[in-house]
BANURO-463364 format. One record per residue (C-alpha): chain; x, y, z. Coordinates in Angstrom, 1 decimal, decimal comma. Each point is the difference from the previous one (the first is absolute). Last residue first. Example, Ala and Ser with C-alpha at 12.3 -4.5 7.8 and 13.67 -1.06 7.14 Angstrom:
# BANURO-463364
- A / 13,7 / -1,1 / 7,1
- A / -1,4 / -3,4 / 0,7
END
This chain:
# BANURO-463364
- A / -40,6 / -3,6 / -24,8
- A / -2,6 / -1,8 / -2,6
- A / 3,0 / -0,3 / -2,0
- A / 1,7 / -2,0 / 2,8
- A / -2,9 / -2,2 / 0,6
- A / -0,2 / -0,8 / -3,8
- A / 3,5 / -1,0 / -0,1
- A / -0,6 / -2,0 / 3,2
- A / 1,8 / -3,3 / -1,7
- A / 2,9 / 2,0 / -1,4
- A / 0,0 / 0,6 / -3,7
- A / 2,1 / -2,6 / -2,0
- A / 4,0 / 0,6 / -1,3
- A / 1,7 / 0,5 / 3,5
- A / 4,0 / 0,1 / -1,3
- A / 1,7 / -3,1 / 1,5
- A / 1,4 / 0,9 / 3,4
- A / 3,5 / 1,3 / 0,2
- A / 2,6 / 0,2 / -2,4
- A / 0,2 / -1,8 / -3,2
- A / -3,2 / 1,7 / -2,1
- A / 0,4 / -1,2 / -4,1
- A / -2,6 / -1,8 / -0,7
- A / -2,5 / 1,8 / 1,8
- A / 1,7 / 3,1 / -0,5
- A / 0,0 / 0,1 / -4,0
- A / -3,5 / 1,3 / 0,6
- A / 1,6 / 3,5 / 0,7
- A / 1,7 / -0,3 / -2,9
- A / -3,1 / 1,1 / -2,1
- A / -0,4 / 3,3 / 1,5
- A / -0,5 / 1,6 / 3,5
- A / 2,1 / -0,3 / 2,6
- A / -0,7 / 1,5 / 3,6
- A / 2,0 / 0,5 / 3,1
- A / -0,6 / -0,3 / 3,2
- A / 1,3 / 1,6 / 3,8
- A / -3,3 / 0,1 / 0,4
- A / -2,7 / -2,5 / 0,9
- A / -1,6 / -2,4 / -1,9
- A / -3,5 / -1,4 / 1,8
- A / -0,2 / -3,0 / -2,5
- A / -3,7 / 1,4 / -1,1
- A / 1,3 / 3,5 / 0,0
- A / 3,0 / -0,6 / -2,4
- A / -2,6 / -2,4 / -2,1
- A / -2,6 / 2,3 / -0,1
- A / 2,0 / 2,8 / -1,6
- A / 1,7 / -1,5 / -2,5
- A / -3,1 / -2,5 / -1,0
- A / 0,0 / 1,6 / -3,5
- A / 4,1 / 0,3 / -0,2
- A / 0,2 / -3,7 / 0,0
- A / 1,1 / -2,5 / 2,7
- A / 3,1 / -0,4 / 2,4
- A / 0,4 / 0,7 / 4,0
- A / 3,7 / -0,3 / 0,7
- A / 0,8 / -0,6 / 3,5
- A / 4,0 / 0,9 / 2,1
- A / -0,1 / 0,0 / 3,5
- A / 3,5 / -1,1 / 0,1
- A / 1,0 / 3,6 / -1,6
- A / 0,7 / -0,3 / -4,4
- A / -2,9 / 1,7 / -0,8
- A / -2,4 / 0,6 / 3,6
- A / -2,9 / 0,1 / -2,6
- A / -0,3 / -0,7 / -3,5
- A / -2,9 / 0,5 / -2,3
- A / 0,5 / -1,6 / -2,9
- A / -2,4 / 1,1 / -3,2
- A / -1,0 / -1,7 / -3,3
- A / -1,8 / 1,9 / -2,7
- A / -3,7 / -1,6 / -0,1
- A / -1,5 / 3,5 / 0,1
- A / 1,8 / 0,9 / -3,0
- A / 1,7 / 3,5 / 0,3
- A / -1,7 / 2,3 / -2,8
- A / -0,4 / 3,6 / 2,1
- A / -3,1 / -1,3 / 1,7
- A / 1,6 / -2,8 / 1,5
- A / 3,1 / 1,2 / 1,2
- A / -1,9 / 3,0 / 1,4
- A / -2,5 / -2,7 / 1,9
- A / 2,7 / -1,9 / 1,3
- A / 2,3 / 3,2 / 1,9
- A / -3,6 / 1,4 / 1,1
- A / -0,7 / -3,3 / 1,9
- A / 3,5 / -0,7 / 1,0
- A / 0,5 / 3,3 / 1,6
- A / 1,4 / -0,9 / 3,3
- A / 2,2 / -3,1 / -0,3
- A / 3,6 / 1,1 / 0,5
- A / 0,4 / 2,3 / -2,4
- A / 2,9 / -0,7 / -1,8
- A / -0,8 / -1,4 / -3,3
- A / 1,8 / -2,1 / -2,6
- A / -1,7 / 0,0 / -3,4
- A / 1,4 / -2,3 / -2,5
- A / -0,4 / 0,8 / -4,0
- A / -1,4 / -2,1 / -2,8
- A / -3,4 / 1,8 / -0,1
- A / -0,5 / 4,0 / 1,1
- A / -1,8 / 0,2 / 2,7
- A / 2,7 / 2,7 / 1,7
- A / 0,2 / 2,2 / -3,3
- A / -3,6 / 0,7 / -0,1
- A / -0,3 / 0,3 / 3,9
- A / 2,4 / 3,1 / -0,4
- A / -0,4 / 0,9 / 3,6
- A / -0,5 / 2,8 / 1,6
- A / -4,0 / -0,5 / 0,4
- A / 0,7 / -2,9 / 2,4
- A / 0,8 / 2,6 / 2,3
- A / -1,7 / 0,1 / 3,1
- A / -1,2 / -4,0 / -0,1
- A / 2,7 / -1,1 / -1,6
- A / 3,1 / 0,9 / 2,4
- A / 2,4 / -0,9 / -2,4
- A / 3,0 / -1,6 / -1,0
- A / 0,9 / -1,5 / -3,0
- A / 3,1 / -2,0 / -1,3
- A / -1,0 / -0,6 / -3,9
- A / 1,9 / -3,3 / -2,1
- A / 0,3 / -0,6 / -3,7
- A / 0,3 / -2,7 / -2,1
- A / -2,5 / -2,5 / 1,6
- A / -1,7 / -3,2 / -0,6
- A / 2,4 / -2,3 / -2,7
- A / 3,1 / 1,4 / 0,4
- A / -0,3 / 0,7 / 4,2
- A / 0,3 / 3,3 / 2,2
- A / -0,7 / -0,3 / 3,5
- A / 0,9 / -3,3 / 0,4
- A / -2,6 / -1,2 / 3,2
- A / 1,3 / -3,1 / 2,2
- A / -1,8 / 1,9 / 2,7
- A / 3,7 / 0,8 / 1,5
- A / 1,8 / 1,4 / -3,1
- A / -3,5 / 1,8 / -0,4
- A / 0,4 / 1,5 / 3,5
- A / 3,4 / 0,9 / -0,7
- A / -0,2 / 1,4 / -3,0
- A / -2,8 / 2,2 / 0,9
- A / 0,6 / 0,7 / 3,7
- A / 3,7 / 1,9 / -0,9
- A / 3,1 / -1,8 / 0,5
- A / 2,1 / 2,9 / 1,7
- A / 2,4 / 2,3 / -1,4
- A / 2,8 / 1,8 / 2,5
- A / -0,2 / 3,6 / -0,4
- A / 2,4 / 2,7 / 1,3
- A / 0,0 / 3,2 / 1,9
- A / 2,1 / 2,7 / 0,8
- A / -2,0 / 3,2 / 1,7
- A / 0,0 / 3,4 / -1,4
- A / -3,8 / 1,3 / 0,9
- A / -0,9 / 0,0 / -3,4
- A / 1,0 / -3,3 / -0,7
- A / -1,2 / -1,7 / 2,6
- A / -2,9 / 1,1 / -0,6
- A / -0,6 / -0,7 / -3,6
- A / 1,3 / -3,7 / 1,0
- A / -2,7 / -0,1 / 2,1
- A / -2,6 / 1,0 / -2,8
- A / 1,6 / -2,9 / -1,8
- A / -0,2 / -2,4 / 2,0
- A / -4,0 / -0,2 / -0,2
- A / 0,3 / -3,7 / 0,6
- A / -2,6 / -0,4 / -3,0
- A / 3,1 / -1,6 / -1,9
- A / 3,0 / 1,9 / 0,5
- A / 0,7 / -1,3 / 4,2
- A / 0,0 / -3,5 / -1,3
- A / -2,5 / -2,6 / 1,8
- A / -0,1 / 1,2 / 3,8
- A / 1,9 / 3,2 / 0,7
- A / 2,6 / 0,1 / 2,4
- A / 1,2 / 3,9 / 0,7
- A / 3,2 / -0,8 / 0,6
- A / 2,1 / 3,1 / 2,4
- A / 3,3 / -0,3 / 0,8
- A / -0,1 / 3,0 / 2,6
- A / 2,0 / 3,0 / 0,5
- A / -2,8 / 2,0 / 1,8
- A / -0,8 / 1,6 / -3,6
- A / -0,7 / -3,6 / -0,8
- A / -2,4 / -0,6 / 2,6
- A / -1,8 / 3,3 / -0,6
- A / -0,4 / -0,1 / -3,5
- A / -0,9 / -4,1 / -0,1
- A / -2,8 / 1,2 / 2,6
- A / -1,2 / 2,9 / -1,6
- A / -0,6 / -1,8 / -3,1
- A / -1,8 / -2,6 / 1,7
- A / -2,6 / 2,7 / 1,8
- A / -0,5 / 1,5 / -3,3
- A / -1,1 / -3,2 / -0,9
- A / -2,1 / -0,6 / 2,5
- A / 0,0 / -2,6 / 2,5
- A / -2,7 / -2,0 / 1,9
- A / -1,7 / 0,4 / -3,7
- A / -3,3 / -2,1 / 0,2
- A / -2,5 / 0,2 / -2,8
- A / 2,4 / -2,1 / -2,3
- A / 3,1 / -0,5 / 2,7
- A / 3,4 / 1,9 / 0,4
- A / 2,5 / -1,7 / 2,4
- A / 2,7 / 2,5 / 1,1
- A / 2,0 / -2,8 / 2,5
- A / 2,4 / 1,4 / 1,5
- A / 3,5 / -2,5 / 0,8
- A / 2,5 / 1,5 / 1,7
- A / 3,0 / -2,5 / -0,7
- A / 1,6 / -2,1 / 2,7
- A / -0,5 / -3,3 / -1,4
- A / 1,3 / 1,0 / -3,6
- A / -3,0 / -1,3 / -2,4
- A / -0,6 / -3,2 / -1,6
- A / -2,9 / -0,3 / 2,9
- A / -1,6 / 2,7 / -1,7
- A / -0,7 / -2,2 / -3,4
- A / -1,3 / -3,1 / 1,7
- A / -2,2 / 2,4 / 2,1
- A / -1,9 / 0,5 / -3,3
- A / 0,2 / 3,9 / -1,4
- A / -3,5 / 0,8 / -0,2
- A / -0,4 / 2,8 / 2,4
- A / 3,2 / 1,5 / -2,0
- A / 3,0 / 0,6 / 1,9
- A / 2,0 / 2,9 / 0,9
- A / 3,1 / -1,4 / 1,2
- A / 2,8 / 2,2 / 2,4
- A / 3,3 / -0,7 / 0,6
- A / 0,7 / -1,6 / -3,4
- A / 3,0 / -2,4 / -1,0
- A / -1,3 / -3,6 / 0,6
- A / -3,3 / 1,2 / -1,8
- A / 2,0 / 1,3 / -3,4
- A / 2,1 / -2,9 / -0,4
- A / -2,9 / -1,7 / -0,1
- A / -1,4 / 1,9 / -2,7
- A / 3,4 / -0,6 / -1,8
- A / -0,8 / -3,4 / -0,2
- A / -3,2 / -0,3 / -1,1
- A / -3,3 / -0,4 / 2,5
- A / -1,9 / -3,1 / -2,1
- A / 1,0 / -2,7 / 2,9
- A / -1,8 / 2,6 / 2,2
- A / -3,4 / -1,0 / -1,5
- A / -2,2 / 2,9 / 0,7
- A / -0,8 / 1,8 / -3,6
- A / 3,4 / 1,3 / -0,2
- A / 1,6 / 2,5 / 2,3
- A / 1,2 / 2,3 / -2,6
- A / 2,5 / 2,3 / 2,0
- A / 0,1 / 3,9 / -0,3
- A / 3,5 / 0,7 / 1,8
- A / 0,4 / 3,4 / 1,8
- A / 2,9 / 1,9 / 1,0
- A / 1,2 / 1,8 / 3,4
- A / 3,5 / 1,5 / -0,6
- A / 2,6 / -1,0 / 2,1
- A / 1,2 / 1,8 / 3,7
- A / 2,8 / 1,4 / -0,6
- A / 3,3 / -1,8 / -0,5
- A / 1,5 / -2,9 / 2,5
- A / 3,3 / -0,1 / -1,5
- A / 0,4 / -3,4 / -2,2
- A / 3,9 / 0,4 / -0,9
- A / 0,9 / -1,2 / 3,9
- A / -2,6 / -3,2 / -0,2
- A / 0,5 / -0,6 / -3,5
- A / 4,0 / -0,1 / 0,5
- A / -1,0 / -2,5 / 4,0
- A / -1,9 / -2,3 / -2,5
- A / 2,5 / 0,2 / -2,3
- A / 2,8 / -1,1 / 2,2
- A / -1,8 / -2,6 / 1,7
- A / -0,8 / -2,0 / -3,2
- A / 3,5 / 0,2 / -1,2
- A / 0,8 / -1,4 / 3,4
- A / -2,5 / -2,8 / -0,9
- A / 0,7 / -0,8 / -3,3
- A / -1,7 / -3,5 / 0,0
- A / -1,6 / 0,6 / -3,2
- A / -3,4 / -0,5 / 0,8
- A / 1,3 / 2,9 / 3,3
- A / 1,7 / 2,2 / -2,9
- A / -4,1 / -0,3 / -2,2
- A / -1,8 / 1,2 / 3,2
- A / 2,3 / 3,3 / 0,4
- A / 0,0 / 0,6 / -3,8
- A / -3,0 / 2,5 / 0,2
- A / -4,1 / -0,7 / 0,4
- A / 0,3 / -1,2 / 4,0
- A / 2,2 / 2,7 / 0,4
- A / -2,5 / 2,6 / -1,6
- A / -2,8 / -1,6 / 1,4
- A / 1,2 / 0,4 / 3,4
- A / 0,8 / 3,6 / -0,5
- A / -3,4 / 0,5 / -1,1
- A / -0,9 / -1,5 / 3,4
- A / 2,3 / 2,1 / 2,2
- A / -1,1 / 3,3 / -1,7
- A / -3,6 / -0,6 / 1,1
- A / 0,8 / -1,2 / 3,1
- A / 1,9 / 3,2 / 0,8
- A / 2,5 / -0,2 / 2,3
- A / 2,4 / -1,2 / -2,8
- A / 4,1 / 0,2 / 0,5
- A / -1,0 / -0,8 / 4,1
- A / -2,6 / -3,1 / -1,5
- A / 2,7 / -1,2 / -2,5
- A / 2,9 / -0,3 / 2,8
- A / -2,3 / -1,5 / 2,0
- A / -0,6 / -2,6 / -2,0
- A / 3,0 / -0,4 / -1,5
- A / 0,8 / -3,9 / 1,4
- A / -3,4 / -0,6 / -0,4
- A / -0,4 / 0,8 / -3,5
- A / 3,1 / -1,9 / -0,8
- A / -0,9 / -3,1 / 2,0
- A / -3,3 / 0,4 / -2,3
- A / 2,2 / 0,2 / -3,2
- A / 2,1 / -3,1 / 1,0
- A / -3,2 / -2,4 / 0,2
- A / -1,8 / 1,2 / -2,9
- A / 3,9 / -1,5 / -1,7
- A / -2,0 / -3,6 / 0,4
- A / -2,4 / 1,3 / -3,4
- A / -3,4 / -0,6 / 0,6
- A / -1,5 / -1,9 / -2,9
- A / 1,3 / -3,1 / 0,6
- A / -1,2 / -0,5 / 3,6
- A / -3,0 / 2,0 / -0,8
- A / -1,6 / -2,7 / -2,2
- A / 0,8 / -2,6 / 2,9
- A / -1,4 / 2,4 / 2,6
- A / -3,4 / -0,2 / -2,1
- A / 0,0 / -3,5 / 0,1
- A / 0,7 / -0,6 / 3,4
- A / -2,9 / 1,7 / 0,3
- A / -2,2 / -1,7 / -1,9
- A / 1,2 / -2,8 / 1,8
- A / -1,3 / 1,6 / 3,5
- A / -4,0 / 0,1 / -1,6
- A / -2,0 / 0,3 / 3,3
- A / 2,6 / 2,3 / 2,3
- A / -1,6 / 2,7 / -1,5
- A / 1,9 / -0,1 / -2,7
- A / 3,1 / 2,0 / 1,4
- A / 3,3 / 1,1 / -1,8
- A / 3,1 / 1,7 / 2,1
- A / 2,3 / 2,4 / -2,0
- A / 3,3 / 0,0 / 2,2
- A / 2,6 / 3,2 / -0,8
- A / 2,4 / -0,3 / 2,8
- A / 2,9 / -2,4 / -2,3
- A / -2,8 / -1,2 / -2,6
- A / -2,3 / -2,1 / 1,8
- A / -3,1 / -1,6 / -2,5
- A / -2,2 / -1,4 / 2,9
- A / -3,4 / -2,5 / 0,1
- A / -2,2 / 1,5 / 2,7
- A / -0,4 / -1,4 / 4,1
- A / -3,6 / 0,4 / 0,2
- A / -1,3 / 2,2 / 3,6
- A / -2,8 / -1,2 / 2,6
- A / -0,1 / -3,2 / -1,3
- A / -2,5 / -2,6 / 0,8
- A / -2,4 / 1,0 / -3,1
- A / 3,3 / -1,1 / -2,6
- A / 1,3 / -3,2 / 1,5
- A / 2,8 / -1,3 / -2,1
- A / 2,7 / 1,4 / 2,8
- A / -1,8 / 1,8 / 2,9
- A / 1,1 / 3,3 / 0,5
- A / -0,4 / 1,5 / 3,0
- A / -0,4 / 4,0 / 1,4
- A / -0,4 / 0,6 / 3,5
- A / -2,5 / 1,0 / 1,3
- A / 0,1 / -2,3 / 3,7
- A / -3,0 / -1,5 / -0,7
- A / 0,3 / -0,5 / -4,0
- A / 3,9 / -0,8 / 0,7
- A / -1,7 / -3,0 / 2,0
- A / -2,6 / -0,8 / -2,6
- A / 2,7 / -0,5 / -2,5
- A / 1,8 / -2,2 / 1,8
- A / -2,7 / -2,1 / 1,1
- A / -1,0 / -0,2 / -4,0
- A / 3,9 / -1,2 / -0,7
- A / -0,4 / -2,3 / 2,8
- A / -3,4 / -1,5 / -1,7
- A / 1,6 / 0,3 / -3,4
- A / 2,3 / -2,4 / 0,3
- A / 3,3 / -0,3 / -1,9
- A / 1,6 / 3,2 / 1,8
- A / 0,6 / 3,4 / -1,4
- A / -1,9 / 2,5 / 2,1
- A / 2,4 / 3,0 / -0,4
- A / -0,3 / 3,0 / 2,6
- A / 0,5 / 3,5 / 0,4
- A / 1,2 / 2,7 / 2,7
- A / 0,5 / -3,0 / 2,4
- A / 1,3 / 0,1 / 3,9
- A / -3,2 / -1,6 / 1,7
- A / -0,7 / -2,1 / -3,1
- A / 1,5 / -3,1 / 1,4
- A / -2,6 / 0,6 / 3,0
- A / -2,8 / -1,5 / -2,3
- A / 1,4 / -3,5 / 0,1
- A / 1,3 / -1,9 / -3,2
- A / 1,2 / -3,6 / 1,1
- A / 3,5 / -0,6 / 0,8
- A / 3,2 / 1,8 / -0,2
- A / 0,6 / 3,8 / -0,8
- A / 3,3 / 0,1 / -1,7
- A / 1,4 / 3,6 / -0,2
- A / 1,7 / 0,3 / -3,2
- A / 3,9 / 1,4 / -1,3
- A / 1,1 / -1,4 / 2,9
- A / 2,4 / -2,2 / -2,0
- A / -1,4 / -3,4 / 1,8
- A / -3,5 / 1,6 / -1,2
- A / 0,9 / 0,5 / -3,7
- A / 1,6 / -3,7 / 0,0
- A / -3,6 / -1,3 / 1,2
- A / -1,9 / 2,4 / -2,3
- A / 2,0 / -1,6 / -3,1
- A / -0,4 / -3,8 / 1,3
- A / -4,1 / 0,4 / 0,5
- A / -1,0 / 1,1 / 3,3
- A / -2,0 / -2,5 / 3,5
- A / -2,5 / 1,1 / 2,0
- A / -0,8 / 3,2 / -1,9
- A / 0,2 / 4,0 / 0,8
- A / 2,8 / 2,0 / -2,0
- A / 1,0 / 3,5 / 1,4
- A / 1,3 / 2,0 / -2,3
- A / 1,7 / 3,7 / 0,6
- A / -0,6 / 1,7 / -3,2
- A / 2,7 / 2,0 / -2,0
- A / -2,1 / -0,8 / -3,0
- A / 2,4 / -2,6 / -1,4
- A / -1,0 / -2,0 / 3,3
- A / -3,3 / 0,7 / -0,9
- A / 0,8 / -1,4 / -3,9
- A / 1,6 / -3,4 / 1,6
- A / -2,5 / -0,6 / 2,4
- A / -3,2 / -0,1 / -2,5
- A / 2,2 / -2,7 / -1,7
- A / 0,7 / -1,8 / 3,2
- A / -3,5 / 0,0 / 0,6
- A / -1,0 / -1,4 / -3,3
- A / 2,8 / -3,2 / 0,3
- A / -1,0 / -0,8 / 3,3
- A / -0,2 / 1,0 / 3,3
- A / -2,9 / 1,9 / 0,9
- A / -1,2 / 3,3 / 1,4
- A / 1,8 / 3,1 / -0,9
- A / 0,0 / 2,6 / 2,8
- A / 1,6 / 3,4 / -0,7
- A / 1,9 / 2,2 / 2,2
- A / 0,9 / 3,6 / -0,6
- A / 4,1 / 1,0 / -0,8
- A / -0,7 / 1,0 / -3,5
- A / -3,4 / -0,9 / -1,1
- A / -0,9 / 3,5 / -2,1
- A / -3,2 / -0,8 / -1,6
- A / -0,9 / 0,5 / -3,6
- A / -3,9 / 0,6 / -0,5
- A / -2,4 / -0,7 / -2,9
- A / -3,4 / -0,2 / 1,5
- A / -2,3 / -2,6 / -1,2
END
């Protein structure tokens, strides 16, 4: 659906019916501004006085098509769904939109549940196929929204002019925003202090002289492995405040939609074998951004210090003189695990934990392999899943038992989440039997079989070789 708010002032609407439901729909178009025409042989008590008040237009009879001749919108609202179908089928004709109460495929638009604070409304939509969850939701908002919203918008609208001559620039205009919307402005209209309210708006609005144009800074945002639920606090403080994101190919769509709706949004994907963007390219990009006066986040999935190579972009930054800042992110490890039902370090299997990266099959030689198979420890790798072969047989030949557990997780902590479990022998067949794809991660040690107890989200973990295991080694 398409969220939408219409401006009904003065433009006919037909509701159709006469009972208790259509006077309901009646009341909030007439709150709307809307002129209402009600179509039914016969209205309720309420919509009888409304019409001797002339606040209605009463269309007796049956519905017929013509009654739609003056409508923007209609309401089907009657007790029988043949005439509410007719009436639906006539706006269809004519294109004109119709809402059909309790009748989700016959309407064109869905009437949502509303929280109305003064001019600020936040409407809430299922679909039109789950209406009391709705209701639900605007409940929860009802007592979280304070009724003082109302007052600051009437405010806002009252200055807005005044704001947009003071600031030309949208740039200024929007961190002048936040600075009200941060200061005691807010907290005077909770208190009721209106005129007190007015007069510091109008000091900060006379102190605030428009300055030069700000510095451009960058934020380095963890991401997190895909969940959005995972993105901190500050990190989404960070989105709603950029002009321009540079996003990760991996960062989910969850994650982006969290972001300001009118940020620039770049995506600088790198890809084993595949690099759309380099990463010279993405340090010129954050440099000439923020040297335009941008808020610049570079969005990084997992945390931008672990493999995220945010370091060499701080080094940039740096040199060429531009603020930045990091926001942490829940790196593909812990998540992962968290989400495999994996503890990464455990009393009785594992004291010590290894985060390892590696493109094994150009430099497996740089690794101290002795260390890495050592007993009692975790190994979390990210390297998707090219290189399990060599990545097994090192294990193995520097002391790692072939029957060490492993967890091989893909999607971690996304919808598409599987876990595809065994022992570090069958490593490699395994991930190619079950077809694993990258984004993954793998575990290897003796918590990894803790995962079939343990998993929670998603799928059980896959604990057998697939069917065509043999077919898919063959290939």
């Amino acid at each position: 659906m398409f969220p939408l708010f219409a401006d009904l002032r003065g433009r006919g609407v037909l509701v159709v019916g006469g009972g208790a439901v259509a006077q309901r729909k009646t009341a909030a178009l007439l709150d709307a501004g809307a002129t209402v025409r009600v179509g039914a042989p016969t209205l309720n008590p309420g919509l009888s006085a409304w019409a001797a008040e002339g606040r209605i237009e009463h269309l007796p009879g049956e519905f017929a098509p013509q009654w739609l001749d003056e409508a923007w919108l209609a309401i089907a609202a009657t007790d029988d769904a043949a005439v509410n179908r007719a009436v639906a089928a006539a706006g269809e004709a004519r294109r004109i939109w119709v809402n059909v109460v309790d009748d989700v495929e016959a309407s064109g638009f869905h009437v949502p549940a509303r929280v109305e604070r003064g001019p600020v409304q936040i409407a809430i939509s299922s679909g039109g196929g789950a209406p009391m969850l709705a209701r639900h939701l605007r409940e929860k908002l009802e007592t979280e929204l304070d009724e003082s919203l109302g007052a600051l918008a009437q405010l806002l609208n009252r200055e807005r002019a005044r704001i947009r001559r003071h600031y030309p620039d949208l740039g200024q205009r929007r961190r002048f925003f936040e600075r009200v919307l941060a200061g005691a402005i807010p907290a005077l209209l909770r208190d009721g202090r209106h005129d007190e309210a007015q007069r510091a708006f109008g000091a900060a609005l006379i102190d605030d002289k428009p300055a030069a144009p700000p510095a451009g800074s960058v934020v380095l945002v963890g991401a997190g492995p895909g969940d959005a639920g995972l993105m901190t606090l500050r990190g989404l403080r960070a989105l709603n405040q950029a002009d321009v994101i540079l996003h990760d190919r991996l960062v989910s769509r969850d994650v982006l939609r969290l972001a300001r709706r009118d940020a620039e949004l770049i995506e600088v994907g790198k890809q084993a074998g595949n690099h759309h963007t380099t990463q010279e390219r993405i340090h010129e990009l954050m440099l000439e951004h923020a040297r335009a006066g941008k808020r610049v986040v570079r969005l990084k999935g997992g945390d931008p210090f672990v493999f995220g190579r945010g370091g060499e972009e701080l080094e940039v930054l740096a040199q060429a003189g531009i603020g930045f800042e990091v926001v942490p992110g829940i790196t593909a490890a812990l998540a992962c695990a968290a989400y495999a039902g994996v503890p990464l370090t455990h009393r009785d299997h594992a004291q010590s934990l290894r985060l390892v990266t590696a493109h094994l099959k150009d430099s497996a030689g740089d690794l101290d392999w002795q260390a890495l198979a050592q007993d009692k420890q975790t190994l979390a790798v990210y390297m998707g899943v090219a290189g399990l072969d060599v990545l097994r047989d090192k294990l193995i030949e520097h002391g790692r038992s072939a029957s060490t557990p492993f967890a091989l997780i893909e999607n971690g902590s996304r919808p598409g989440q599987r876990v595809v479990t065994g022992t570090l022998a069958d490593l490699a067949e395994r991930a190619q039997g079950h077809r694993v794809q990258s984004p993954a991660l793998l575990i290897v040690g003796e918590v990894a079989a803790l995962a079939q107890r343990l998993h929670w989200f998603g799928p059980a973990p896959l604990t057998e070789p697939p069917a065509d295991a043999a077919l898919a080694r063959a290939a």
